[in-house]
PDB file of N, CA, C and O in Angstrom:
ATOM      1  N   UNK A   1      93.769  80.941 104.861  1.00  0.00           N
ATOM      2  CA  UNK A   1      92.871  81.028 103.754  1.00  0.00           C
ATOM      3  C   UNK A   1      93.487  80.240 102.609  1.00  0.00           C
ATOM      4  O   UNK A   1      94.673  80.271 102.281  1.00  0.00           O
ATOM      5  N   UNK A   2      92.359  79.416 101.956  1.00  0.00           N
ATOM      6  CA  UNK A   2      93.000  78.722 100.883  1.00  0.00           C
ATOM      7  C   UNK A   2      92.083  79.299 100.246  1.00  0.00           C
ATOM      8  O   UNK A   2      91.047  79.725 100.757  1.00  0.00           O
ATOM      9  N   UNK A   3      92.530  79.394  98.500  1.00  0.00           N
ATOM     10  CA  UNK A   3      91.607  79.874  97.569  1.00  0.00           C
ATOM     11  C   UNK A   3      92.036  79.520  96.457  1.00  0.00           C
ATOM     12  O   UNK A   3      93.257  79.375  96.419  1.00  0.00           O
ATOM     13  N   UNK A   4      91.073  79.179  94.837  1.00  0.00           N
ATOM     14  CA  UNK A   4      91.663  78.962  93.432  1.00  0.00           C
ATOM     15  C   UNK A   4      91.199  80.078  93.078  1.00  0.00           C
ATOM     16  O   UNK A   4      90.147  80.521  93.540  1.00  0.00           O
ATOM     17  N   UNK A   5      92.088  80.836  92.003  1.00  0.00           N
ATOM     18  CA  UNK A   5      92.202  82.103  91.317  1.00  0.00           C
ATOM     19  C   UNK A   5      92.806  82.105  89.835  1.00  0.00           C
ATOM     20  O   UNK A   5      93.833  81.663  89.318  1.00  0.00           O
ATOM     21  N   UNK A   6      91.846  82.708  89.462  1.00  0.00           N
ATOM     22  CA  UNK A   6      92.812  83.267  87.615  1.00  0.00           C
ATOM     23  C   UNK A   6      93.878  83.510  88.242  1.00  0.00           C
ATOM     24  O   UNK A   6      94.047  84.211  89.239  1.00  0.00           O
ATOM     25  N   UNK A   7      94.777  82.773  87.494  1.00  0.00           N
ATOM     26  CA  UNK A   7      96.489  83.070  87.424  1.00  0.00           C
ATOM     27  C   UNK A   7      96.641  84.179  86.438  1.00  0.00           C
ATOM     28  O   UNK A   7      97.784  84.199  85.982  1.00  0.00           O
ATOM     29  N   UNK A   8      95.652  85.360  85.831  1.00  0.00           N
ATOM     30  CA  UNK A   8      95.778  86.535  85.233  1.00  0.00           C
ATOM     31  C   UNK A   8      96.777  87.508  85.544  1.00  0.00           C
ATOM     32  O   UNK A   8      97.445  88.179  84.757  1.00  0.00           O
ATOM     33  N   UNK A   9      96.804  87.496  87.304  1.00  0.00           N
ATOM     34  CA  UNK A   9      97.682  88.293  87.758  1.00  0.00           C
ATOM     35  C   UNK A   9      99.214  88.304  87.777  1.00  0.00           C
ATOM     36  O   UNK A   9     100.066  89.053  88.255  1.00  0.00           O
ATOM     37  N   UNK A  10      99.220  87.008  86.964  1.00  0.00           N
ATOM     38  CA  UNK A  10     100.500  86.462  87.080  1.00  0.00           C
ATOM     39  C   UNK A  10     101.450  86.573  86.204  1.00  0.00           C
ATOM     40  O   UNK A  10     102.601  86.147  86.296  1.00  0.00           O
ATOM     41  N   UNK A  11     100.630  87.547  84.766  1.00  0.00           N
ATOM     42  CA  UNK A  11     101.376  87.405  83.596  1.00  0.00           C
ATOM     43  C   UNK A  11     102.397  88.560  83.482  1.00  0.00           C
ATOM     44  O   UNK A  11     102.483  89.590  84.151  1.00  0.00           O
ATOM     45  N   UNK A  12     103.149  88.106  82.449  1.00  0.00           N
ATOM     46  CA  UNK A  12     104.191  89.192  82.605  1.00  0.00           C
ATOM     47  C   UNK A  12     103.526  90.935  81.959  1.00  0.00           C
ATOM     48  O   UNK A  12     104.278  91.905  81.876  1.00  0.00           O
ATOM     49  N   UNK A  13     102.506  90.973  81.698  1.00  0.00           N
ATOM     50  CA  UNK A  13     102.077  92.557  81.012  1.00  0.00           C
ATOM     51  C   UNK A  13     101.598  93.007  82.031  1.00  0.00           C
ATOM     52  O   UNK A  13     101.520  94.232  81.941  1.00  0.00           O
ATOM     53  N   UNK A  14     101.082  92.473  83.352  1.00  0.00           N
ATOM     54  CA  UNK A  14     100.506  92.485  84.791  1.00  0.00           C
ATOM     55  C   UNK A  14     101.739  93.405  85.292  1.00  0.00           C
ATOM     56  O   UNK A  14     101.587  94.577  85.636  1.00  0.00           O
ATOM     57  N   UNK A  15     102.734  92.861  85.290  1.00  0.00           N
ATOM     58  CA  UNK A  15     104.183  93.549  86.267  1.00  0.00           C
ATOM     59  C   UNK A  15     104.146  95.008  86.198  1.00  0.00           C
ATOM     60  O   UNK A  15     104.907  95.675  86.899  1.00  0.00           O
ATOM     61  N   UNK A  16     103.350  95.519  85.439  1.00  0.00           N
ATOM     62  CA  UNK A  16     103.444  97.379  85.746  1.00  0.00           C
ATOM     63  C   UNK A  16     102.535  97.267  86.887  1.00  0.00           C
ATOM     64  O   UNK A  16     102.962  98.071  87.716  1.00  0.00           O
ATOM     65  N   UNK A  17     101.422  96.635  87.386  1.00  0.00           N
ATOM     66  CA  UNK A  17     100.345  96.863  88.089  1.00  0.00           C
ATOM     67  C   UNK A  17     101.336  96.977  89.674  1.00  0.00           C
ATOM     68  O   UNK A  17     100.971  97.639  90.646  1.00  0.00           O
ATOM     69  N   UNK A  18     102.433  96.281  89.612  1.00  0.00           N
ATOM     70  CA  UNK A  18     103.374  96.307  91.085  1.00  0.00           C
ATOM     71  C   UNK A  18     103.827  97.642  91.159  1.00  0.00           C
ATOM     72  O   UNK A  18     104.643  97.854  92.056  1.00  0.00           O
ATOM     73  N   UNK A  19     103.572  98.402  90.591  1.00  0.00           N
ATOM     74  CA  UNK A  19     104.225 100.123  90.678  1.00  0.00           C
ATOM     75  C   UNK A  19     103.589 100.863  91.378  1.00  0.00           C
ATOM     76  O   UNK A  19     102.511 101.265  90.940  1.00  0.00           O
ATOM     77  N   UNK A  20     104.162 101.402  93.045  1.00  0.00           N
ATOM     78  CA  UNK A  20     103.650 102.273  93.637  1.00  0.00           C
ATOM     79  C   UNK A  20     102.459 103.106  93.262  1.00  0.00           C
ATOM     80  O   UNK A  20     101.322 103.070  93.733  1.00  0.00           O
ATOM     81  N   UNK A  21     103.015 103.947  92.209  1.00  0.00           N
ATOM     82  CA  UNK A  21     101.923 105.304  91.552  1.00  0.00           C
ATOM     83  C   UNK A  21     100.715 104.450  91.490  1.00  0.00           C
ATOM     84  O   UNK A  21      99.830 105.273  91.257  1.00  0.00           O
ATOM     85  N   UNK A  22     100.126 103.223  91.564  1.00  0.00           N
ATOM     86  CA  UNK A  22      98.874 102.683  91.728  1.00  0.00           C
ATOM     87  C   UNK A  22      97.995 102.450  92.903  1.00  0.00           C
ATOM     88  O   UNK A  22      96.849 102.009  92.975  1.00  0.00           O
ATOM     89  N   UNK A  23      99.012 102.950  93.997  1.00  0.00           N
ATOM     90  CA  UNK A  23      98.296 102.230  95.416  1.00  0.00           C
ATOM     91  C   UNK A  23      97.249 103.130  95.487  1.00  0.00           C
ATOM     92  O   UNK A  23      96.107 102.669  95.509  1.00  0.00           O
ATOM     93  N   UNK A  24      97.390 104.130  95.520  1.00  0.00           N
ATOM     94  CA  UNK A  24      95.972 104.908  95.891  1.00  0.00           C
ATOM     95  C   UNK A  24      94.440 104.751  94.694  1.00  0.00           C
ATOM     96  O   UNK A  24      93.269 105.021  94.960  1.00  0.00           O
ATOM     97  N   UNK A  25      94.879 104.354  93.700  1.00  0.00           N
ATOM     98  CA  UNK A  25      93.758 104.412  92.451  1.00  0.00           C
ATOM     99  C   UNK A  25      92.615 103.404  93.097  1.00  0.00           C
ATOM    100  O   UNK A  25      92.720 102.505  93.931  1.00  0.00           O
ATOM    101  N   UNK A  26      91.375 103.973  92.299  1.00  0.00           N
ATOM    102  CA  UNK A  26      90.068 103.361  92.580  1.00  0.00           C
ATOM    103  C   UNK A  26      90.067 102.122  91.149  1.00  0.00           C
ATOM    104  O   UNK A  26      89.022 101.572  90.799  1.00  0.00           O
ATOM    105  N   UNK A  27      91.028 101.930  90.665  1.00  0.00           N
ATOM    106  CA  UNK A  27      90.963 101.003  89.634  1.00  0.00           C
ATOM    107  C   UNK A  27      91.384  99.752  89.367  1.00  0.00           C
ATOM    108  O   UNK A  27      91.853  99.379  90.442  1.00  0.00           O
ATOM    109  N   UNK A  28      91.503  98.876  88.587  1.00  0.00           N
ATOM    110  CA  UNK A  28      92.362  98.041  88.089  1.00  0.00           C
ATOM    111  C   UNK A  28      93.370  97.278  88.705  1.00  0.00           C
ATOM    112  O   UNK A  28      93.497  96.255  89.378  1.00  0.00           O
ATOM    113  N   UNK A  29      94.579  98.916  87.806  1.00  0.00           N
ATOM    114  CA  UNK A  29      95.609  98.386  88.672  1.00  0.00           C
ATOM    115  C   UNK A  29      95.709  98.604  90.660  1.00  0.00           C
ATOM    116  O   UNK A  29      96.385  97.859  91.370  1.00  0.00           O
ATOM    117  N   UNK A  30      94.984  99.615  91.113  1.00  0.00           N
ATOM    118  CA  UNK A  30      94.992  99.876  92.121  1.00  0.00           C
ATOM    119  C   UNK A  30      94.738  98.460  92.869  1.00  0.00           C
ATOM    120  O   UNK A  30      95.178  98.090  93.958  1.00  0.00           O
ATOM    121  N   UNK A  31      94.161  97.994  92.245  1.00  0.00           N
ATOM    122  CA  UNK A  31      93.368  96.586  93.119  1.00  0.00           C
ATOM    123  C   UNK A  31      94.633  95.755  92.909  1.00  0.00           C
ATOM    124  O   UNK A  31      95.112  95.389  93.982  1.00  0.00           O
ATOM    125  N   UNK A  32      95.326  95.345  91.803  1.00  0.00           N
ATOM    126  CA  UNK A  32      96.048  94.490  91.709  1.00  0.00           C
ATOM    127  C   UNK A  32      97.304  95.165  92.539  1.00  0.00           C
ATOM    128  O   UNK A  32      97.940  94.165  92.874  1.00  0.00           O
ATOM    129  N   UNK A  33      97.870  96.082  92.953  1.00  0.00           N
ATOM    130  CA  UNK A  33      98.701  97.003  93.021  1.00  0.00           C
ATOM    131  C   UNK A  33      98.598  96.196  95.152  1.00  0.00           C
ATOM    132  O   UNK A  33      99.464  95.538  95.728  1.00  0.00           O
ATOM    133  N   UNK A  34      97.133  96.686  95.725  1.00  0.00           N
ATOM    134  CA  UNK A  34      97.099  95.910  97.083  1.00  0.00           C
ATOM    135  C   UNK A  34      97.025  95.202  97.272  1.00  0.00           C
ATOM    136  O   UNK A  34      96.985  94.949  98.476  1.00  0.00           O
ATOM    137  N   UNK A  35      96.912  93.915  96.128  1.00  0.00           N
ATOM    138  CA  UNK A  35      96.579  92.408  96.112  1.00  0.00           C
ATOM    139  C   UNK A  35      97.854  92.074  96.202  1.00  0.00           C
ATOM    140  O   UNK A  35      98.168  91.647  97.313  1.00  0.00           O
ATOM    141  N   UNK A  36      99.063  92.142  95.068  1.00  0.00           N
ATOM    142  CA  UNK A  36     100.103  92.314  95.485  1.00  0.00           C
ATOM    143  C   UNK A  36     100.998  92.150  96.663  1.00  0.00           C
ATOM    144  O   UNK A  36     101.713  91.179  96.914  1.00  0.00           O
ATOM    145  N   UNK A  37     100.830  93.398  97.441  1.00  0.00           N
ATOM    146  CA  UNK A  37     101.302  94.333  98.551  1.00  0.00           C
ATOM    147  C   UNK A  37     100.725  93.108 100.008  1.00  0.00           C
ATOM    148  O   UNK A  37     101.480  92.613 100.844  1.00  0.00           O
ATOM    149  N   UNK A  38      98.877  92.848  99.883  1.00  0.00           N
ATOM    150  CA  UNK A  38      98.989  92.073 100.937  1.00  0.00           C
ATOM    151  C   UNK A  38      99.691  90.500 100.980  1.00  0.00           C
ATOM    152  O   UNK A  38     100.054  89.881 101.980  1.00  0.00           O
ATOM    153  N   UNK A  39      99.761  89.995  99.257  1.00  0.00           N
ATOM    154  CA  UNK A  39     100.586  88.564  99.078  1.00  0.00           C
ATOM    155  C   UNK A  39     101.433  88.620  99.812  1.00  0.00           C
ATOM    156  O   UNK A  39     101.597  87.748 100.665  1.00  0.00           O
ATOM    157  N   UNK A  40     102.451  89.989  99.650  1.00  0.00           N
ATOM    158  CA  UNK A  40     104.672  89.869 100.168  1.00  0.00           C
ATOM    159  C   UNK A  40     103.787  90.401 101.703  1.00  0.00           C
ATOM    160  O   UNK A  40     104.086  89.309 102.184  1.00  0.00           O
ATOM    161  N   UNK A  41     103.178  90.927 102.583  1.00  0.00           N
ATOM    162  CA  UNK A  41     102.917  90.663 103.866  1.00  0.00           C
ATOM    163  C   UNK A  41     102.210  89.970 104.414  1.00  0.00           C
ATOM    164  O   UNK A  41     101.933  90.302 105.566  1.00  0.00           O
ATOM    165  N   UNK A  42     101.657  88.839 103.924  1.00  0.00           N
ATOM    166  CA  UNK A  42     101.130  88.127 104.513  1.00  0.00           C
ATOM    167  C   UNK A  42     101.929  86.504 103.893  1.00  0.00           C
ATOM    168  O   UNK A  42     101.498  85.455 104.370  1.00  0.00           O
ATOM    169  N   UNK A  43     102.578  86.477 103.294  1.00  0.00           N
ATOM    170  CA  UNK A  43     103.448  86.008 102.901  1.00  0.00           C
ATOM    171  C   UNK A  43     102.896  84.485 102.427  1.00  0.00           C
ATOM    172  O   UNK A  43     103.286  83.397 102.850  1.00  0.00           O
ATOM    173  N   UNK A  44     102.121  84.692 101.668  1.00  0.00           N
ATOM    174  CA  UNK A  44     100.950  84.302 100.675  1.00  0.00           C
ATOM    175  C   UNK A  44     101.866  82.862  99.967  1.00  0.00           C
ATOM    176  O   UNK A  44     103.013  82.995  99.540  1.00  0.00           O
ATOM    177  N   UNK A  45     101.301  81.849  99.952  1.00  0.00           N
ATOM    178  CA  UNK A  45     102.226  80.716  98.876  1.00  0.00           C
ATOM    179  C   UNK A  45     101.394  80.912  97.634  1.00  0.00           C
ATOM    180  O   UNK A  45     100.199  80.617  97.631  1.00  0.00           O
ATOM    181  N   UNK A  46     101.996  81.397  96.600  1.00  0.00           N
ATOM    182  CA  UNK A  46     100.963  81.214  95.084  1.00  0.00           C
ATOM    183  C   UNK A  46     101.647  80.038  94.206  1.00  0.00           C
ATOM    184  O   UNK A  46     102.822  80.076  93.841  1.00  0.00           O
ATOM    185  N   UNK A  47     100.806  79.062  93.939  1.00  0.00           N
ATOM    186  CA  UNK A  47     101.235  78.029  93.485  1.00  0.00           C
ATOM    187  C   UNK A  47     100.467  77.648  92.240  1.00  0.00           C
ATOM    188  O   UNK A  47      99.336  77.232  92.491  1.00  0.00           O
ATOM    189  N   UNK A  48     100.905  77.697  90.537  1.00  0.00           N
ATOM    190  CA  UNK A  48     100.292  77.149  89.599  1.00  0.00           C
ATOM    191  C   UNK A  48      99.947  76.258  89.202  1.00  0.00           C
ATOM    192  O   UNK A  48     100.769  75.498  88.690  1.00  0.00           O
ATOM    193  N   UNK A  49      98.903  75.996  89.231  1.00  0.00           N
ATOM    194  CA  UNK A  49      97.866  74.551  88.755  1.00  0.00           C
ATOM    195  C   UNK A  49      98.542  74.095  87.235  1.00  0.00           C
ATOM    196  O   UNK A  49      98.760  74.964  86.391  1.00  0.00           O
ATOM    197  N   UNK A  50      98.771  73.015  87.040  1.00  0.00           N
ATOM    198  CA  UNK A  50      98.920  72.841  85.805  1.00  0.00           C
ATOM    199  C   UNK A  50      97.740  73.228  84.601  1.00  0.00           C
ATOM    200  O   UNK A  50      96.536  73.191  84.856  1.00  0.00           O
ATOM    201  N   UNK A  51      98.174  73.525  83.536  1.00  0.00           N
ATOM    202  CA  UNK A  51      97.199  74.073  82.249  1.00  0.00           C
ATOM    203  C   UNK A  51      95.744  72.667  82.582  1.00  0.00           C
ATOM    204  O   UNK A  51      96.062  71.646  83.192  1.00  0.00           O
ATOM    205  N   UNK A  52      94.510  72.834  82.165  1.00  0.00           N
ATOM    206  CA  UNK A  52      93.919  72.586  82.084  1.00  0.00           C
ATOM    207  C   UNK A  52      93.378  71.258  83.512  1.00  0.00           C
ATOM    208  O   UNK A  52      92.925  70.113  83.509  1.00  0.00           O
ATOM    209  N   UNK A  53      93.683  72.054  84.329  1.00  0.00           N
ATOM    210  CA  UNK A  53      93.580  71.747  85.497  1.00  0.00           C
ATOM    211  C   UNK A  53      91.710  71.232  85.667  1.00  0.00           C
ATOM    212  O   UNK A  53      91.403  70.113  86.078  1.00  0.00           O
ATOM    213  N   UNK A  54      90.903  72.050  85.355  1.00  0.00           N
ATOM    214  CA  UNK A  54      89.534  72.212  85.669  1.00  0.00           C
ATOM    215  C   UNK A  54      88.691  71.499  84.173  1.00  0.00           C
ATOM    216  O   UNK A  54      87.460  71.524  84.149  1.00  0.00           O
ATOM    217  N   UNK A  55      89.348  70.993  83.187  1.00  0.00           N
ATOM    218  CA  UNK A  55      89.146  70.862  81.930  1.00  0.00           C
ATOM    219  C   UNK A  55      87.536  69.454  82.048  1.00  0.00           C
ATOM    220  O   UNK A  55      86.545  69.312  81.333  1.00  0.00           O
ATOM    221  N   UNK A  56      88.001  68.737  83.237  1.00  0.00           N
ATOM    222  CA  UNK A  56      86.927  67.928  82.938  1.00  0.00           C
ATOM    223  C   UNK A  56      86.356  67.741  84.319  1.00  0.00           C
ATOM    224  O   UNK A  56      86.151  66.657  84.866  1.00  0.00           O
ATOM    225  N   UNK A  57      86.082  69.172  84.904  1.00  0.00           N
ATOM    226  CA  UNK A  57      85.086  69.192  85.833  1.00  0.00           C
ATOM    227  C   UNK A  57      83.411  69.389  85.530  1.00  0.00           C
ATOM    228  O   UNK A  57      82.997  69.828  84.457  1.00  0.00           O
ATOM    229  N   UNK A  58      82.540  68.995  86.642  1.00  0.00           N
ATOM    230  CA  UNK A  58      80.957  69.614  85.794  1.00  0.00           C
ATOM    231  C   UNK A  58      80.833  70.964  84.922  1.00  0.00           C
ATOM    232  O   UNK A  58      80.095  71.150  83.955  1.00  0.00           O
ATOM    233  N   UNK A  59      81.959  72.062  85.651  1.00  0.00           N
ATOM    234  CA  UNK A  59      81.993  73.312  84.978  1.00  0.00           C
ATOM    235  C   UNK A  59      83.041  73.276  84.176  1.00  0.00           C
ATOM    236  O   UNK A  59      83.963  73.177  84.986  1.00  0.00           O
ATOM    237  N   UNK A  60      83.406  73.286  83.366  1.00  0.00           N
ATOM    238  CA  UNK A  60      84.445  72.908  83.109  1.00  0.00           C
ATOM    239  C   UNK A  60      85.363  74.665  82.570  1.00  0.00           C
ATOM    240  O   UNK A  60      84.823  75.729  82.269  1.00  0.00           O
ATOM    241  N   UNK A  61      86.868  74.315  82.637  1.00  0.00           N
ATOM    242  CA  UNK A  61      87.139  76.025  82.008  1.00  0.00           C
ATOM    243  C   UNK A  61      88.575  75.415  81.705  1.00  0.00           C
ATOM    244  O   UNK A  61      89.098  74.376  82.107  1.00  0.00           O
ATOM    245  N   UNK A  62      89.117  76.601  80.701  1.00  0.00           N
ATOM    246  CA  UNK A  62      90.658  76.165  80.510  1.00  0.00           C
ATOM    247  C   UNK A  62      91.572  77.717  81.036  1.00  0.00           C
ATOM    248  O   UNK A  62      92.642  78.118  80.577  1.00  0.00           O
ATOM    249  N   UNK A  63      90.903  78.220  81.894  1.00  0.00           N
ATOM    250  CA  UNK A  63      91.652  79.424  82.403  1.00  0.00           C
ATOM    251  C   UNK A  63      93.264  78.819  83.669  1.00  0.00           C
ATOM    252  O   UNK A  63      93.272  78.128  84.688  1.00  0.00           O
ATOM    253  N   UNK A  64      94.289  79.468  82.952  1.00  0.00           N
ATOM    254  CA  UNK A  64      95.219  79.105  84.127  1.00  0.00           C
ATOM    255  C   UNK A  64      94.566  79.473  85.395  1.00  0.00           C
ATOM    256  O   UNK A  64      93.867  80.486  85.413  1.00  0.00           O
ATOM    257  N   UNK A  65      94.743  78.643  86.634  1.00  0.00           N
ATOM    258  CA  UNK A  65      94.595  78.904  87.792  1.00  0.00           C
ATOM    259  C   UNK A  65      96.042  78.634  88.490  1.00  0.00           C
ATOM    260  O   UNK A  65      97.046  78.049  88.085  1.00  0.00           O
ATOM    261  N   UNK A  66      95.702  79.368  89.829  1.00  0.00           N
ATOM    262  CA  UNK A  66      96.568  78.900  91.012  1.00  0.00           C
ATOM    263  C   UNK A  66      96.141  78.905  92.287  1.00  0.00           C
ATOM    264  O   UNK A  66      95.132  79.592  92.446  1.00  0.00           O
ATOM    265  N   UNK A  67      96.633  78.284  93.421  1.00  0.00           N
ATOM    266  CA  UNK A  67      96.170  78.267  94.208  1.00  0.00           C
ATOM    267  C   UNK A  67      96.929  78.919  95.480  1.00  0.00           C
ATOM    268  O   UNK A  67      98.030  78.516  95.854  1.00  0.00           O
ATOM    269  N   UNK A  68      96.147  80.077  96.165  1.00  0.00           N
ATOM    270  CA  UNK A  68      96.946  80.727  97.185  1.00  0.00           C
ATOM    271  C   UNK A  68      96.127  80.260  98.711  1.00  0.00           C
ATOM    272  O   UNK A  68      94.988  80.077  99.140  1.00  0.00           O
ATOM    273  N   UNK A  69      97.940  80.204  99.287  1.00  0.00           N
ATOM    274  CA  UNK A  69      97.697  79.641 100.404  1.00  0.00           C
ATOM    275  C   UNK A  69      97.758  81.020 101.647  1.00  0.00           C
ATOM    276  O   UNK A  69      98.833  81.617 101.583  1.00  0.00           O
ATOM    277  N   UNK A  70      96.898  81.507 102.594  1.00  0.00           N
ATOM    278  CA  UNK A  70      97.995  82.641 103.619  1.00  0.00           C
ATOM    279  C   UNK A  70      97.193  81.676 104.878  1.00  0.00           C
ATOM    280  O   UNK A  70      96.536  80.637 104.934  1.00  0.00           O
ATOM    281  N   UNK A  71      97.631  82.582 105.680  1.00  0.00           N
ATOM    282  CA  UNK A  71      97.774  82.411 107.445  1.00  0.00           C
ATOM    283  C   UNK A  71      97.499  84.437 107.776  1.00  0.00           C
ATOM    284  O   UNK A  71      97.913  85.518 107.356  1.00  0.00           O
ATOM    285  N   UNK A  72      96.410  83.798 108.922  1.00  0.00           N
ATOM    286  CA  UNK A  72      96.471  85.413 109.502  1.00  0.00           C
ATOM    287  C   UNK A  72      97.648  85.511 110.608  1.00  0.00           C
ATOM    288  O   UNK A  72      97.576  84.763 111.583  1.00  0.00           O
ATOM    289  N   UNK A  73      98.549  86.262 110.505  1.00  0.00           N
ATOM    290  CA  UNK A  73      99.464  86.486 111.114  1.00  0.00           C
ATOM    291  C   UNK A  73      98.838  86.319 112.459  1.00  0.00           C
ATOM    292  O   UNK A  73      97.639  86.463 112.699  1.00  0.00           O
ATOM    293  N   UNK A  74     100.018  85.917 113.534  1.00  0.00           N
ATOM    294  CA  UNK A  74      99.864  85.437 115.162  1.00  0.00           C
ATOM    295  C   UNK A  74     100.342  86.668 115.534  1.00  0.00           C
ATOM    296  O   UNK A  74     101.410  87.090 115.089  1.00  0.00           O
ATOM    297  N   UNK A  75      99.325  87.594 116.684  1.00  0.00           N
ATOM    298  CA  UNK A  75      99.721  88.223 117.234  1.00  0.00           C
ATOM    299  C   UNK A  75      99.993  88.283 118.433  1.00  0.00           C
ATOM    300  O   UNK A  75      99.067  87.690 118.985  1.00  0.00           O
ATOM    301  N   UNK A  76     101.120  88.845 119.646  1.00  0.00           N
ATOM    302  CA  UNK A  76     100.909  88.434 120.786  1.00  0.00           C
ATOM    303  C   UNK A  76      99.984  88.860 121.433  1.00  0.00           C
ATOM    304  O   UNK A  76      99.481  89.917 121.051  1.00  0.00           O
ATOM    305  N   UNK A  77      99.373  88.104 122.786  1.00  0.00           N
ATOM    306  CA  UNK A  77      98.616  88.817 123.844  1.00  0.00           C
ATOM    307  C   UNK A  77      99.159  89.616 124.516  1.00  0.00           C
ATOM    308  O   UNK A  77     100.318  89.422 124.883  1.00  0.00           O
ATOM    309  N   UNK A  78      98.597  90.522 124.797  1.00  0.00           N
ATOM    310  CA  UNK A  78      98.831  91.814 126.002  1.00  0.00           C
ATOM    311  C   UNK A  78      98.190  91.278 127.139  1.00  0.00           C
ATOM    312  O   UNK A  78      98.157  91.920 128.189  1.00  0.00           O
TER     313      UNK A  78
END
């Protein structure tokens, strides 16, 4: 899976959202908390776009982005 994403998750006031006591919540941080969790197991490349990356597209935006790379893990056959 390739994908571009708000680099929101990336900021440093974000870093409480990595705290256990969130995995179970229907919220917020809960979401960011398994977003997280599946990045370090699936072992996700997150890579930052430079600032104004999208600045002179048809849509244009000045939100940091980045771009994450994963792979569905290879499992063996039985």
């Amino acid at each position: 899976m390739v994908t571009i994403a708000n680099a929101c998750f990336l900021e440093p006031d974000k870093e409480s959202f990595k705290d256990p006591r969130y995995a179970s919540q229907r919220s917020r941080g809960g979401l960011y908390y398994r977003f997280f969790q599946w990045l370090q197991e699936s072992r996700a490349k997150v890579i930052r776009l430079p600032k104004g990356s999208f600045s002179n597209a048809d849509r244009t935006t000045l939100v940091d982005t980045v771009i994450i790379t994963a792979s569905k893990p290879i499992t063996q056959a039985t």
